[in-house]
C-alpha positions as CSV (number, residue, x, y, z in Angstrom):
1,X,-34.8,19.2,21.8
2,X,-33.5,15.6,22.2
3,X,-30.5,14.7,20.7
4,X,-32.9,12.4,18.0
5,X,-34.8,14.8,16.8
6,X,-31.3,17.0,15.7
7,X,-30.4,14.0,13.5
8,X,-32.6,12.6,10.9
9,X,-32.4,8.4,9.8
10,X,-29.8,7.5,6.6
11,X,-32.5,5.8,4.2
12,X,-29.7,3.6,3.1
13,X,-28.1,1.9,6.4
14,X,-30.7,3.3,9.1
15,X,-27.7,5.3,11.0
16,X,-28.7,8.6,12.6
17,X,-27.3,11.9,10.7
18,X,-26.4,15.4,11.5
19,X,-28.7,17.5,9.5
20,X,-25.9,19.6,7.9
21,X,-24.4,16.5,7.2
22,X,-23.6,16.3,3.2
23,X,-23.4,12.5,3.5
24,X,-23.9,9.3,6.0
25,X,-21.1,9.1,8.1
26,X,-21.4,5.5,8.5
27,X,-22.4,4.5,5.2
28,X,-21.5,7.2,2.6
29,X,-24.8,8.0,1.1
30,X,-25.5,11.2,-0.3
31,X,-27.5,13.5,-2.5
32,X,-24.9,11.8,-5.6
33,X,-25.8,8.3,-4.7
34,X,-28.7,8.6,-3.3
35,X,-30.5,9.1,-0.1
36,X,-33.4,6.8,-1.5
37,X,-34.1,3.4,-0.4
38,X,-33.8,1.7,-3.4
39,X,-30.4,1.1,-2.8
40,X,-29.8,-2.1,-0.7
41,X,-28.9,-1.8,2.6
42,X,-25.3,-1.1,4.0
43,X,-24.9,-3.9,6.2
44,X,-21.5,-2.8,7.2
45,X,-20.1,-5.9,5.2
46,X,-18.6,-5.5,1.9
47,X,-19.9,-8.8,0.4
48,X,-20.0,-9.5,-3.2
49,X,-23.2,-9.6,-5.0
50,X,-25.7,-13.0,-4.7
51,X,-24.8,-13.5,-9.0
52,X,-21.1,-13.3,-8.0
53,X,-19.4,-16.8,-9.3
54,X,-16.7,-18.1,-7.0
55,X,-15.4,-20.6,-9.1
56,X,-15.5,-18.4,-12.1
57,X,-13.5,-16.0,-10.0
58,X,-10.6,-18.5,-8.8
59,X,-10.2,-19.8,-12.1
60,X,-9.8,-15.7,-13.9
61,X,-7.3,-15.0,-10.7
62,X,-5.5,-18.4,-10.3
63,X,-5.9,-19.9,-14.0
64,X,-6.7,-23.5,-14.2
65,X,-7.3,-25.1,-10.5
66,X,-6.7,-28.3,-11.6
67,X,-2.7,-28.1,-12.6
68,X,-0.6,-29.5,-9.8
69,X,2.0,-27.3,-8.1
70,X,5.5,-27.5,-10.0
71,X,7.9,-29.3,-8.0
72,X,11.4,-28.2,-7.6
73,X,14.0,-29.3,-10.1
74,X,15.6,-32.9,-9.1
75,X,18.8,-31.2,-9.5
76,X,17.8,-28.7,-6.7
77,X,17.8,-31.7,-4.0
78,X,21.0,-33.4,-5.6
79,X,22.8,-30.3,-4.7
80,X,20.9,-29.6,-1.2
81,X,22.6,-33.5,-0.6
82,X,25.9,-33.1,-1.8
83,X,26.2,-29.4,-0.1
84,X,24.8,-31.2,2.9
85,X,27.6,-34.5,3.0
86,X,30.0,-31.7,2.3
87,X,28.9,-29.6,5.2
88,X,28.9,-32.7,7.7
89,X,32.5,-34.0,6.5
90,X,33.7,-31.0,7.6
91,X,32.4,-31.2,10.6
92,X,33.5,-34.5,11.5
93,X,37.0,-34.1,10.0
94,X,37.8,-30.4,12.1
């Protein structure tokens, strides 16, 4: 016997099975989901579905796209400055 006929075709993603196997190694299929070919085919990729909305997506996991990004406090850079002066006068005066 060849090595193909030991190994019968996954329905679901076309890869070649043991025939004791209880699922698809490659894909998962089994007698639980299925071993039909209704199910669409595995294509290794785990893409979403062709109704999937982007936009509705980015706006439920980032909230409103069109806010600008807060900008740090002016009083945060006033410091940074002063600190800064403060840092080179010592340097200059040691």
């Amino acid at each position: 016997m060849t090595k193909s006929q030991n190994f019968f075709q996954c329905p679901v993603c076309g890869a070649e099975v043991p025939p004791s196997a209880s699922a698809c190694p490659e894909c998962g299929a089994d007698d639980t989901t299925g071993w039909n070919a209704d199910r669409a085919r595995y294509d290794g990729l785990d893409l979403p579905d062709d109704e999937f909305d982007y936009d509705e997506y980015l706006n439920k996991e980032f909230g409103d796209a069109g806010k600008p990004a807060k900008k740090p406090w002016p009083w945060l850079w006033i410091v940074g400055a002063v600190l800064g002066l403060l840092a080179l006068s010592l340097v200059l005066l040691t």
